[in-house]
BAPA-343527 format. One record per residue (C-alpha): x, y, z; residue in three letters. Coordinates in nm, 4 decimals, decimal comma. Example, Ala and Ser with C-alpha at 12.3 -4.5 7.8 and 13.67 -1.06 7.14 Angstrom:
<pts>
> x	y	z	r
> 1,2300	-0,4500	0,7800	ALA .
> 1,3670	-0,1060	0,7140	SER .
</pts>
This chain:
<pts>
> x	y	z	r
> 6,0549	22,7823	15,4119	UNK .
> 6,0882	22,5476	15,1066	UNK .
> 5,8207	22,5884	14,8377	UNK .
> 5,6940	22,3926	14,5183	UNK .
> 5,6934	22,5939	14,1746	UNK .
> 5,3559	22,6956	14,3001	UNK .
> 5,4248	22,8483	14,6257	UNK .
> 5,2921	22,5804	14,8656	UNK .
> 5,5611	22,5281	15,1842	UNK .
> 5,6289	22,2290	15,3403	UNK .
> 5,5296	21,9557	15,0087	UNK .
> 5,9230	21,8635	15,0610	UNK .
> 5,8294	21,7433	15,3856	UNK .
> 5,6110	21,4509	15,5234	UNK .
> 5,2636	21,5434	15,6789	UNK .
> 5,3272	21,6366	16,0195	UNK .
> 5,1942	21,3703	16,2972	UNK .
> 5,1737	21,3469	16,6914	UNK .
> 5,4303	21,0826	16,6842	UNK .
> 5,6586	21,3220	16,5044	UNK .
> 5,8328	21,4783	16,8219	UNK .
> 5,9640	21,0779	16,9082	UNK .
> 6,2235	21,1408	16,6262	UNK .
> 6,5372	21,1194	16,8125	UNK .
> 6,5740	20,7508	16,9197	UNK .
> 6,7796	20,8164	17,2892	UNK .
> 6,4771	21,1023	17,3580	UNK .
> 6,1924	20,8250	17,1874	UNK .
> 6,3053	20,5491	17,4006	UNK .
> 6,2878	20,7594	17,7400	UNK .
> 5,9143	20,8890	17,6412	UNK .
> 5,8362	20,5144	17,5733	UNK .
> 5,9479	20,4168	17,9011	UNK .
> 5,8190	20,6839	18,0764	UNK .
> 5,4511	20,6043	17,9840	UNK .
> 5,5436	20,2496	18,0339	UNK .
> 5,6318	20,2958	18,3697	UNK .
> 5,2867	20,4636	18,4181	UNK .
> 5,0650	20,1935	18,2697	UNK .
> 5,3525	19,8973	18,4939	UNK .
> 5,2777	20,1118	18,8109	UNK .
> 4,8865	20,0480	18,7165	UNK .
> 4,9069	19,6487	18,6620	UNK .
> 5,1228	19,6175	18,9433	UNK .
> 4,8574	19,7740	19,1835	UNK .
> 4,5544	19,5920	18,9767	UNK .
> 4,8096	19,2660	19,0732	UNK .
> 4,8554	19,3468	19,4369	UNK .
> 4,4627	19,4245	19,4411	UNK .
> 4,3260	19,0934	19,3267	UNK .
> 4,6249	18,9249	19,5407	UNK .
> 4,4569	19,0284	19,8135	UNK .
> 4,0819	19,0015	19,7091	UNK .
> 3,7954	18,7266	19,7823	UNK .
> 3,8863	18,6154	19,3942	UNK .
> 4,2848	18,5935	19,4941	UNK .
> 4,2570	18,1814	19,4250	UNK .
> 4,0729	18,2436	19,1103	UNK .
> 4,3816	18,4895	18,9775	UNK .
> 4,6605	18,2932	19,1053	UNK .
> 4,5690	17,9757	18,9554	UNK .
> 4,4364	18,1699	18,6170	UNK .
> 4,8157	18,1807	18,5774	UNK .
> 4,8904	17,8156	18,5450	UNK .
> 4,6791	17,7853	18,3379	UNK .
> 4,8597	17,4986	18,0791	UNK .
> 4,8868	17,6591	17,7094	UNK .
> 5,0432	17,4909	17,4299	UNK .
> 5,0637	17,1912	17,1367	UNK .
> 5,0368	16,8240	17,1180	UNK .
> 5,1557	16,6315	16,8212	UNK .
> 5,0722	16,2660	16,8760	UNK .
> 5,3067	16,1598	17,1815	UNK .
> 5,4792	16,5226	17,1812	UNK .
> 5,4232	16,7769	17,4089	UNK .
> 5,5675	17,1357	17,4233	UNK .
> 5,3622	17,2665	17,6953	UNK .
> 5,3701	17,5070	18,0113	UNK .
> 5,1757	17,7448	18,1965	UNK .
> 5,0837	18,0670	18,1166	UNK .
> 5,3309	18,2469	18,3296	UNK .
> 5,5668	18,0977	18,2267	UNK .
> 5,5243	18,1876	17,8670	UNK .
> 5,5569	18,4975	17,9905	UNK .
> 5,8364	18,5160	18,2023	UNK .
> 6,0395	18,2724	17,8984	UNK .
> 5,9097	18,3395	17,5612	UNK .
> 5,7722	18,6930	17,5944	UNK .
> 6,0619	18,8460	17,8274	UNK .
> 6,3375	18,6813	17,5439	UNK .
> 6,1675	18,9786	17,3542	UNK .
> 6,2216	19,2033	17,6187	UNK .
> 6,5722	19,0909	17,6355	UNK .
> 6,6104	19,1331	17,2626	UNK .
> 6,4980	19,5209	17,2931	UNK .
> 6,7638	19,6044	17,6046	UNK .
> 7,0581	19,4286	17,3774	UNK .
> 6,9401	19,6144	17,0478	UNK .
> 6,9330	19,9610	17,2370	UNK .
> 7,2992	19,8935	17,4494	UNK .
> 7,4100	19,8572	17,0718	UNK .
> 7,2378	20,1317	16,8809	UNK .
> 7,4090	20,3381	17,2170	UNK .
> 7,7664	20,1886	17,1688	UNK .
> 7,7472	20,2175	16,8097	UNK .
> 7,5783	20,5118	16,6926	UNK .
> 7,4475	20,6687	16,9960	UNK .
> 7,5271	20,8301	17,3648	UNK .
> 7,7776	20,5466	17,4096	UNK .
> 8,0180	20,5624	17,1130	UNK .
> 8,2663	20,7391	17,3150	UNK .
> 8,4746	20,4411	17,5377	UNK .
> 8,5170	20,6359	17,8435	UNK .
> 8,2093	20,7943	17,8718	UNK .
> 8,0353	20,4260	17,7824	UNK .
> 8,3016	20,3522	18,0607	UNK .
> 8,1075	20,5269	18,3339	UNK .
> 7,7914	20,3816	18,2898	UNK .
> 7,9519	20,0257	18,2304	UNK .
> 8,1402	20,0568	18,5928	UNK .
> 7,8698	20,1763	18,8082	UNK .
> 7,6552	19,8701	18,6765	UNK .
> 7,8804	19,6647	18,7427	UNK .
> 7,9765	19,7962	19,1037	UNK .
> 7,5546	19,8219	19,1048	UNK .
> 7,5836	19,4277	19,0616	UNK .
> 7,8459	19,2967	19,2190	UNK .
> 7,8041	19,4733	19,5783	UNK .
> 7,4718	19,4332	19,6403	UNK .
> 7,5167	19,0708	19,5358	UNK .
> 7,7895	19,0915	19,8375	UNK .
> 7,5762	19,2091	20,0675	UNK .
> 7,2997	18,9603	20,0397	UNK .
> 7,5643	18,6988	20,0685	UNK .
> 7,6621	18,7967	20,3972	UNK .
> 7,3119	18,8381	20,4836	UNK .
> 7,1898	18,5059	20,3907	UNK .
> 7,5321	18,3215	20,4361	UNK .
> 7,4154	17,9668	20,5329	UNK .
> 7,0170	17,9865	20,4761	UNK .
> 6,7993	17,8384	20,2618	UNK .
> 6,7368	18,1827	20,0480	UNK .
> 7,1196	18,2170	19,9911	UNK .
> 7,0653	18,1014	19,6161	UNK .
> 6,8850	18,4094	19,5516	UNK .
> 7,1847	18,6728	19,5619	UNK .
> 7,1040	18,7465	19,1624	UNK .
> 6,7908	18,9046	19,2563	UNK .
> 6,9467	19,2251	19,4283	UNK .
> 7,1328	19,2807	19,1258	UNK .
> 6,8759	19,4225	18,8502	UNK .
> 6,7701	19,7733	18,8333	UNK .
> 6,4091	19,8212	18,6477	UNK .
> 6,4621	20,0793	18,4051	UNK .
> 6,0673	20,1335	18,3257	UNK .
> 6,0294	20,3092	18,6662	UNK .
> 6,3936	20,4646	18,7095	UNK .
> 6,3515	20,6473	18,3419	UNK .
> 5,9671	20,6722	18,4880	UNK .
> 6,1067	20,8602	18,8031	UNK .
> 6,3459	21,1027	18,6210	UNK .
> 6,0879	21,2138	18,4124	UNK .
> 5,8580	21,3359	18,7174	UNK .
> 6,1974	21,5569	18,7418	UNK .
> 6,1764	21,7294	18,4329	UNK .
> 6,4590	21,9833	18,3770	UNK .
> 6,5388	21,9588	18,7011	UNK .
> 6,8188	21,7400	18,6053	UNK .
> 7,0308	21,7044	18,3038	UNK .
> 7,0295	21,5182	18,0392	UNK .
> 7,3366	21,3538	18,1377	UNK .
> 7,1964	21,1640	18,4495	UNK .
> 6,9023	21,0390	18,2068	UNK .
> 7,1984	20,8993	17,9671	UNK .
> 7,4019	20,7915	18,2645	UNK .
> 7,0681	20,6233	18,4216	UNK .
> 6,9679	20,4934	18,1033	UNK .
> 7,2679	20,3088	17,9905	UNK .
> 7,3813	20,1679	18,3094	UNK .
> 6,9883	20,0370	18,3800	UNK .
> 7,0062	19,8456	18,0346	UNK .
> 7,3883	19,7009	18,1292	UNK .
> 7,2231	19,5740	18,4727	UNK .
> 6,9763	19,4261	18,2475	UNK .
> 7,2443	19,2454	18,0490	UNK .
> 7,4134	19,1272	18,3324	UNK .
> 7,0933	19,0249	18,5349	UNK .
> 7,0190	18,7820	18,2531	UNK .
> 7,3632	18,6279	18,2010	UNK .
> 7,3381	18,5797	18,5646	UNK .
> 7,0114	18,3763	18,4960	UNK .
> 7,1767	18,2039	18,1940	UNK .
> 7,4579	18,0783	18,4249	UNK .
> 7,3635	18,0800	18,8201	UNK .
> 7,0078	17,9857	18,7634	UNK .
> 6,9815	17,7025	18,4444	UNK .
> 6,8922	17,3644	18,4598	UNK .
> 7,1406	17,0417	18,3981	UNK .
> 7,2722	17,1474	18,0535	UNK .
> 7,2117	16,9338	17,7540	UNK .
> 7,4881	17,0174	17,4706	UNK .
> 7,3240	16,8605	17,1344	UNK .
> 7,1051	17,1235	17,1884	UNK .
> 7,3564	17,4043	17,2226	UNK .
> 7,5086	17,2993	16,9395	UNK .
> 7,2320	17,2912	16,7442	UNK .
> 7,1858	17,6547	16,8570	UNK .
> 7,5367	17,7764	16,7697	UNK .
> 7,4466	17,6330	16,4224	UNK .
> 7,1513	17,8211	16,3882	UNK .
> 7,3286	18,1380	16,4946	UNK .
> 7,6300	18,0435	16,2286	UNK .
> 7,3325	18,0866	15,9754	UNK .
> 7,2236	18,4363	16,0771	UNK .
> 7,5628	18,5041	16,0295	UNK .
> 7,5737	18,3882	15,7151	UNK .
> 7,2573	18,5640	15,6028	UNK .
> 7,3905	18,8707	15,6990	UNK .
> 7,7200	18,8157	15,4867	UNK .
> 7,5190	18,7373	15,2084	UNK .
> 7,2564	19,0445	15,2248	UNK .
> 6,9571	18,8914	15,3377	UNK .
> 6,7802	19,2182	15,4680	UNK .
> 6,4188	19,1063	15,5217	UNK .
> 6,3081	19,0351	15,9078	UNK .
> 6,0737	18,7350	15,8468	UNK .
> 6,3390	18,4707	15,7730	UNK .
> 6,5475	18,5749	16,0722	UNK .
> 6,2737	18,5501	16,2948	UNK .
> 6,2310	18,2079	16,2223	UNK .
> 6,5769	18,1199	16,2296	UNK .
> 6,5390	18,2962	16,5866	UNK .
> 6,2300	18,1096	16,7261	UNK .
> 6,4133	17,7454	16,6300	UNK .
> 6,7277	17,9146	16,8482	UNK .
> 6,5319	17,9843	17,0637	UNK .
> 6,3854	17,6429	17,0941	UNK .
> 6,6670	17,5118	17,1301	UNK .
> 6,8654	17,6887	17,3766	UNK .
> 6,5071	17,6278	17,6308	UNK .
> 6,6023	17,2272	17,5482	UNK .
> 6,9267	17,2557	17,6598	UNK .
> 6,8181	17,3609	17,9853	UNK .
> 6,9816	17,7061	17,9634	UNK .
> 6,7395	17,9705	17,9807	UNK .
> 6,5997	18,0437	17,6974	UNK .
> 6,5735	18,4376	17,7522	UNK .
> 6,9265	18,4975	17,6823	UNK .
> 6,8791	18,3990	17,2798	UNK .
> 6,7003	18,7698	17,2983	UNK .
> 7,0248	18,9352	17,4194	UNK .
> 7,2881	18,7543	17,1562	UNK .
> 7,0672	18,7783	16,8587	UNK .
> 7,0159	19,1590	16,9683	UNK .
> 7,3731	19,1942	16,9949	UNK .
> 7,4331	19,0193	16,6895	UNK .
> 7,1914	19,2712	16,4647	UNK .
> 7,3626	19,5051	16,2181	UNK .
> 7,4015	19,8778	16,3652	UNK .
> 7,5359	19,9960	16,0171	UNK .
> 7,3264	20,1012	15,7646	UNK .
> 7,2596	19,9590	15,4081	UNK .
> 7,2064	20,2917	15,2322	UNK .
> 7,3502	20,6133	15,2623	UNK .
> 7,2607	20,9550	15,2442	UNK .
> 7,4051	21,0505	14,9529	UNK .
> 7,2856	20,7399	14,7491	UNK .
> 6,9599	20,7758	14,9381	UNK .
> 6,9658	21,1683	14,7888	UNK .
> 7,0658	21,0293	14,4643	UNK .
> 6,7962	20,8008	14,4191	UNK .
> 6,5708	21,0417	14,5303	UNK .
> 6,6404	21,2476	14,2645	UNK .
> 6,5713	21,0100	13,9934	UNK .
> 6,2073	20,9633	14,1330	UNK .
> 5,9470	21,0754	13,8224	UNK .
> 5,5623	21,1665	13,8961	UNK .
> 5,3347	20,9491	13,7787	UNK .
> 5,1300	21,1042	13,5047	UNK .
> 4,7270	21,1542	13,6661	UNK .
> 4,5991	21,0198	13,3184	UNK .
> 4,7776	20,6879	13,3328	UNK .
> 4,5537	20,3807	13,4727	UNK .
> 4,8264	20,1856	13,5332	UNK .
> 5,2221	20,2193	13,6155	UNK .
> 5,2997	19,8655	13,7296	UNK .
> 5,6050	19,7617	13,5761	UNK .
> 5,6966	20,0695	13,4244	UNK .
> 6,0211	20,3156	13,4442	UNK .
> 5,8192	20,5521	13,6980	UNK .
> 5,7152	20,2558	13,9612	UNK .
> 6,0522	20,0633	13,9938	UNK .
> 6,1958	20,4205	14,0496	UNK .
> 5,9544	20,4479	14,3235	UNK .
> 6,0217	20,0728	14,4242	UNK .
> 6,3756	20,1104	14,4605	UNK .
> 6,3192	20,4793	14,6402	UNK .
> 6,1140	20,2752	14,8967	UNK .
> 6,3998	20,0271	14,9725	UNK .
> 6,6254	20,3038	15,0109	UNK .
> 6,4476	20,5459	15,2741	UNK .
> 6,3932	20,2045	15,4494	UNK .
> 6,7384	20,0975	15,4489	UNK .
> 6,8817	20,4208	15,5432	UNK .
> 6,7780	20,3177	15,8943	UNK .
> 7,0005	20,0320	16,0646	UNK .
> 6,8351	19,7441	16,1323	UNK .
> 6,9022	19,7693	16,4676	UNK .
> 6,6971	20,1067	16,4718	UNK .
> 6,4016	19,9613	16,2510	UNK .
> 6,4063	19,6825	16,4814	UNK .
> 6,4255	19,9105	16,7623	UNK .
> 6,1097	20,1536	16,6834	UNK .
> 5,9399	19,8208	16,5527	UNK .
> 5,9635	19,6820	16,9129	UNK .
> 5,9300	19,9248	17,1843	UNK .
> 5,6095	20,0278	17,1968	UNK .
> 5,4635	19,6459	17,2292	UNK .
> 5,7512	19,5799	17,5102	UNK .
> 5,7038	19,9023	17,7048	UNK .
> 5,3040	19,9160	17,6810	UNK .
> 5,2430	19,4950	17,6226	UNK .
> 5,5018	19,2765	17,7388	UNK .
> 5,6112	19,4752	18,0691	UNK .
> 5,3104	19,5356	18,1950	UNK .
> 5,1577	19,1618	18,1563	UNK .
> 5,4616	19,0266	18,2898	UNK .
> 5,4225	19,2653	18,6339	UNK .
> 5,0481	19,0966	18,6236	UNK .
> 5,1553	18,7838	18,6471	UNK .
> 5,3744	18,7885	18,8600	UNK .
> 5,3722	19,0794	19,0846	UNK .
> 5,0870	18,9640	19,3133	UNK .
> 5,1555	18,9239	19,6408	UNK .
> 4,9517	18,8581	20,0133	UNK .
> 5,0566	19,1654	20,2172	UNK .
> 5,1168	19,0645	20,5720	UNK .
> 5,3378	19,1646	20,8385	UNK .
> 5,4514	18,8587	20,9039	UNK .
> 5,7075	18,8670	20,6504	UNK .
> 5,8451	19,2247	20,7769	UNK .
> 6,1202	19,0728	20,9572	UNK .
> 6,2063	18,7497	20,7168	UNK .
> 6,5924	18,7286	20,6694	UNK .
> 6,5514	18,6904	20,2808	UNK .
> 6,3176	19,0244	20,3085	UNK .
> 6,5644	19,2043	20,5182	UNK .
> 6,8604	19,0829	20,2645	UNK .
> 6,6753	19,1960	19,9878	UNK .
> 6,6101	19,5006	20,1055	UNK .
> 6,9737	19,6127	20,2438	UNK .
> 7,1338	19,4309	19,8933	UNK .
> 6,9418	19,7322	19,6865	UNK .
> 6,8736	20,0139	19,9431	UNK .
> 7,2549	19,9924	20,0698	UNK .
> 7,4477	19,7864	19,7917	UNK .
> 7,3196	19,9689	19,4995	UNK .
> 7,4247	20,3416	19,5986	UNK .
> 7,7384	20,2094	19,7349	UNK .
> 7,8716	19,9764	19,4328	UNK .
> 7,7603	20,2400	19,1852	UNK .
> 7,9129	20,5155	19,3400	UNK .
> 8,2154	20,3158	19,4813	UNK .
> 8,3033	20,1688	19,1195	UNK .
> 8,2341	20,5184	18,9200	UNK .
> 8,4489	20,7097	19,0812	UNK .
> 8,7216	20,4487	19,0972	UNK .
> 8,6782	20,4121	18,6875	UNK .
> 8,7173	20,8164	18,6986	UNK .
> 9,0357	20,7677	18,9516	UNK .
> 9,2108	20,5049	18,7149	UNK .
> 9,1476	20,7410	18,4401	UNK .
> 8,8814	20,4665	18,2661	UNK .
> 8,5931	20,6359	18,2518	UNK .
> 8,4947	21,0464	18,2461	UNK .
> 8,2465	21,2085	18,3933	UNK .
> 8,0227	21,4880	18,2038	UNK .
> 8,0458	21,8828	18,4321	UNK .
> 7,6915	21,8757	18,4891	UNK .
> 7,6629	21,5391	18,6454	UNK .
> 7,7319	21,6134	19,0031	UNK .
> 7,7980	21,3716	19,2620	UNK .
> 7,5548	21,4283	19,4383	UNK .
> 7,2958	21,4124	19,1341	UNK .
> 7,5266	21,0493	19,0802	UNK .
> 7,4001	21,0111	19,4330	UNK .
> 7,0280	21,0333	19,3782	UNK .
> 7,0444	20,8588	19,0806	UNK .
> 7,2076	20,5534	19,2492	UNK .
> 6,9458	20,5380	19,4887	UNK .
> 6,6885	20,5128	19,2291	UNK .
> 6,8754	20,2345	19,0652	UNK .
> 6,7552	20,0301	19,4108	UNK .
> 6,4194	20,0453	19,1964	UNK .
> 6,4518	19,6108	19,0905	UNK .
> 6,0931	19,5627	19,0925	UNK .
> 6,0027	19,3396	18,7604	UNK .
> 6,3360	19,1998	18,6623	UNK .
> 6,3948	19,0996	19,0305	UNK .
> 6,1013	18,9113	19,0645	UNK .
> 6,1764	18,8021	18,7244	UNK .
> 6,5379	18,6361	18,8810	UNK .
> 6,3033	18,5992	19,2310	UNK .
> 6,1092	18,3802	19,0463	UNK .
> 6,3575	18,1270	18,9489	UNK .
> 6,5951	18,1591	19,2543	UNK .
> 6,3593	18,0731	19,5528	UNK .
> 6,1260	17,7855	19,5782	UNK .
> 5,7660	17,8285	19,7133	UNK .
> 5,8253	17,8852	20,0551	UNK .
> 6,0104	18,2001	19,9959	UNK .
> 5,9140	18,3706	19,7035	UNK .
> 5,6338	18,5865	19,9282	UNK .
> 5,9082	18,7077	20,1484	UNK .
> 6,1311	18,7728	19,8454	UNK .
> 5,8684	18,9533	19,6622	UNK .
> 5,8054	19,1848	20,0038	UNK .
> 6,2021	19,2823	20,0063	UNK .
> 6,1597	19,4191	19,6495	UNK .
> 5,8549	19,6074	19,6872	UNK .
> 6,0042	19,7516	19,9964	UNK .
> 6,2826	19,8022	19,8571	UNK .
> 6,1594	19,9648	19,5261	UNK .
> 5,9277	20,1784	19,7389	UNK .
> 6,2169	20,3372	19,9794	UNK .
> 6,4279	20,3726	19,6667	UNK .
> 6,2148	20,5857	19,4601	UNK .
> 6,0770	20,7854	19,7601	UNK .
> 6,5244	20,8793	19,8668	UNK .
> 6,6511	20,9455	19,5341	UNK .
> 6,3097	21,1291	19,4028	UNK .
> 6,3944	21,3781	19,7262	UNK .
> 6,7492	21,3755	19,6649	UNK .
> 6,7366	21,4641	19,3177	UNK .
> 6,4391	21,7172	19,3900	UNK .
> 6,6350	21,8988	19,6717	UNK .
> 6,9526	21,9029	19,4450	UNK .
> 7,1046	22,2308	19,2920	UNK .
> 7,1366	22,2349	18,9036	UNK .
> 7,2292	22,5459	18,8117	UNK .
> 7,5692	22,7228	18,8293	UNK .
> 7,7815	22,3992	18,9130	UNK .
> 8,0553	22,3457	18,7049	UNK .
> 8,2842	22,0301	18,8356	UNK .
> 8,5933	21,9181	18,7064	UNK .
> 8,5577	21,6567	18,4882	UNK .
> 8,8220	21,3966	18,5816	UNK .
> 8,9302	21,2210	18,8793	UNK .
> 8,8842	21,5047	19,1253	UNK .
</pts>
C-alpha cells in the first residue's frame, strides 16, 4: 500500500467512485450497452403500447411534428423523426466508427487475423441474408428493401450475452461485439449508396473541403473538440444537401479521429513530477510557477488519452441511454394485427435474419479460418459461434432505421412485423443455445480444423 510521509494510504490515488469499475474501455462499452439495451427494451414496449392505444393518432402524428428555422425565404425544416433518425443517429454513427477504431488500433482488434474473423462473419452476416430476401421478394414491390435484413442491433445482442454471464467467454462478447459494430458500418454505407436521393455534387465537394480542413487541423495540432464540431455540423450540412444521407458524415469523421495519443507516459510521469503544492497561506497563485505547473499537468493527464477514447467515454452514455432509446420511440410503434402474419415482405424479413444471418456468419468464418485469413480463439466453440450467430438475427432499431427509408407507406407495418418477429425468435434460439452450451473443458484447435 503506498503511503504519504505521514502514513495515510491511498493519497497517490484518486478518490474511489462507482463509475470506477468502467475503467477498461472494451469491458465499459459492454456495461453501457447492456443497460442500454434494458432502458431500449422499455421504450420499445412504451412504443408498441401507445401504437396500439385510444391515443395511437395523437403519438403518431406527435412525430411529425415540423421543428426547425426560417431566415426570411429560407427554410431548413423537417419533422421530428426525422431529426432523429438523420441528425441524432449521425451521432450514433460517429460512436460505432470511433469504437471499430479504438478496437483496430489499440484494442481487441489490433491483431489482422483475429480482426479478420469478426470482419468475415459480418460480412457473410450481410451479404446472405441480403440474398435471401432477394429471392424472396424477387419481382415485388418490397424488393428495394433487401438492406434491411442486413443490420444486427448490438444494444440487445451485447444486452443478451450479458443475461449469460460467465457462461460464455469473453471471446464471443469480443467476437459479437466487433462484428455487430462492422454490420453497423456496412448497414450505413448501404444507406449512403442503395438508399440516397438524386446526388447533387457542389455539395459533396464542399464537404470533401471541409473534411480537407479537419485534416489540416489535425496536422497542425489543433487538439480542442469545439472547433471540430463545427467544422463537423457544416459537413454535415452539406453532405444532407447533396442528397446523400447525411448519417454517414458520423462514420468518416469517426474514422478520421486520431487513435494515437498526444502525451506519453513517461512525459506524462515527468511532468508529474515537477508539480509543486501550493502553499495554504497564499491568496492567490494565478500566474505563478506553481499554477502553470498545474496547468500544463492538466493538459497532460488529458492528453494521455486518444482522442478517440475521450471522445469515446464523452459519447456513450448519451447514445446508449439518450439517442437509442428515443430513436426506438419514434419509430418502433407499430398496429399488431394478424393480418400481416403472412405478408411476403414479413415472411422475407423474417427468413433474411432468422436463416441468412446464422448461415452467412458461420458460412464466411469458417471459410476466412479455411483460407488461413482469419483465426479463431480455443474457447470460442462452434457451436458457441452458433448461438452467437443466431443472436446476430437481433436487427431491431437499425433495421427499422434502413426499413424506414426502403419501403414506402404501404409496407413499412409489414416490414416492421418481420423484424420484431424476427428479433423475438432470434434472441429466444441463440439465448437457449448459448444457455444449453458446454464451456468448460473444451479446448479446439485453433485453425482451419
Amino acid at each position: 500500500m503506498i503511503t504519504d510521509q505521514q502514513g495515510n494510504s491511498g493519497v497517490t490515488k484518486l478518490p474511489k467512485e462507482f463509475v470506477d469499475r468502467l475503467t477498461s474501455p472494451f469491458v465499459r462499452f459492454l456495461h453501457i450497452e447492456s443497460a442500454g439495451g434494458v432502458i431500449l427494451l422499455f421504450f420499445t414496449v412504451v412504443a408498441l403500447v401507445l401504437s396500439n392505444s385510444p391515443w395511437a393518432d395523437l403519438f403518431e402524428h406527435a412525430w411529425e411534428t415540423q421543428v426547425g428555422l426560417q431566415v426570411g425565404s429560407l427554410e431548413f425544416a423537417r419533422s421530428l423523426r426525422e431529426w432523429i433518425n438523420d441528425a441524432l443517429m449521425t451521432l450514433f454513427f460517429f460512436l460505432v466508427a470511433l469504437e471499430l477504431k479504438r478496437a483496430l488500433v489499440l484494442g481487441e482488434l489490433n491483431k489482422p487475423r483475429m480482426a479478420a474473423l469478426s470482419i468475415a462473419g459480418a460480412l457473410g452476416g450481410m451479404i446472405v441474408p441480403a440474398a435471401i430476401f432477394l429471392a424472396l421478394q424477387s419481382g415485388q414491390p418490397g424488393q428495394n428493401g433487401w438492406g434491411t435484413v442486413m443490420a444486427t442491433d448490438t444494444a440487445f445482442v451485447i444486452g443478451c450475452l450479458a443475461l449469460l454471464g460467465s457462461r460464455i467467454p469473453q471471446s464471443l462478447r469480443v467476437f459479437m461485439l466487433s462484428l455487430a459494430i462492422v454490420d453497423d458500418i456496412g448497414a450505413i454505407l448501404v444507406v449512403a449508396i442503395g438508399y440516397s436521393s438524386h446526388i447533387v455534387w457542389w455539395p459533396l465537394a464542399v464537404a470533401a473541403l471541409g473534411l480537407v480542413i479537419i485534416r489540416a487541423m489535425a496536422k497542425l495540432g489543433f487538439r480542442g473538440f469545439s472547433l471540430y464540431m463545427v467544422v463537423g455540423g457544416l459537413i454535415w450540412l452539406a453532405v444532407d444537401a447533396s442528397g446523400i444521407h447525411a448519417t454517414i458524415t458520423g462514420v468518416i469523421l469517426g474514422l478520421m479521429t486520431p487513435a494515437r495519443r498526444w502525451v506519453s507516459d513517461a512525459r506524462l510521469y515527468a511532468i508529474l513530477d515537477q508539480v509543486i503544492a501550493h502553499p495554504a497561506s497564499s491568496e492567490s497563485s494565478r500566474g505563478t510557477k506553481d499554477r502553470q505547473t498545474l496547468q500544463v499537468a492538466e493538459i497532460a493527464a488529458r492528453e494521455t488519452l486518444s482522442p478517440v477514447e475521450r471522445l469515446e467515454i464523452a459519447l456513450h452514455p448519451w447514445v446508449g441511454f439518450v439517442i437509442m432509446p428515443l430513436f426506438a420511440f419514434a419509430n418502433a410503434g407499430l398496429p399488431l394485427t394478424l393480418n400481416d402474419l403472412g405478408d411476403s415482405v414479413t415472411v422475407a424479413i423474417f427468413f433474411g435474419f432468422v436463416l441468412g444471418k446464422p448461415i452467412g456468419i458461420l458460412l464466411f468464418s469458417w471459410l476466412a479460418i479455411r483460407l488461413h485469413i482469419a483465426i479463431r480463439p480455443p474457447e470460442l466453440t462452434w457451436r458457441l459461434l452458433s448461438g452467437g450467430s443466431l443472436l446476430a438475427g437481433i436487427g431491431f432499431t437499425m433495421a427499422l432505421f434502413i426499413a424506414s427509408m426502403a419501403f414506402d407507406k404501404s409496407l413499412i407495418d409489414s416490414a416492421k412485423l418481420g423484424i420484431f418477429l424476427a428479433s423475438v425468435f432470434s434472441a429466444v434460439a441463440g439465448l437457449a443455445l448459448l444457455m444449453w452450451s458446454p464451456t468448460r473443458g473444451i479446448t479446439p484447435e485453433v485453425g482451419h480444423k
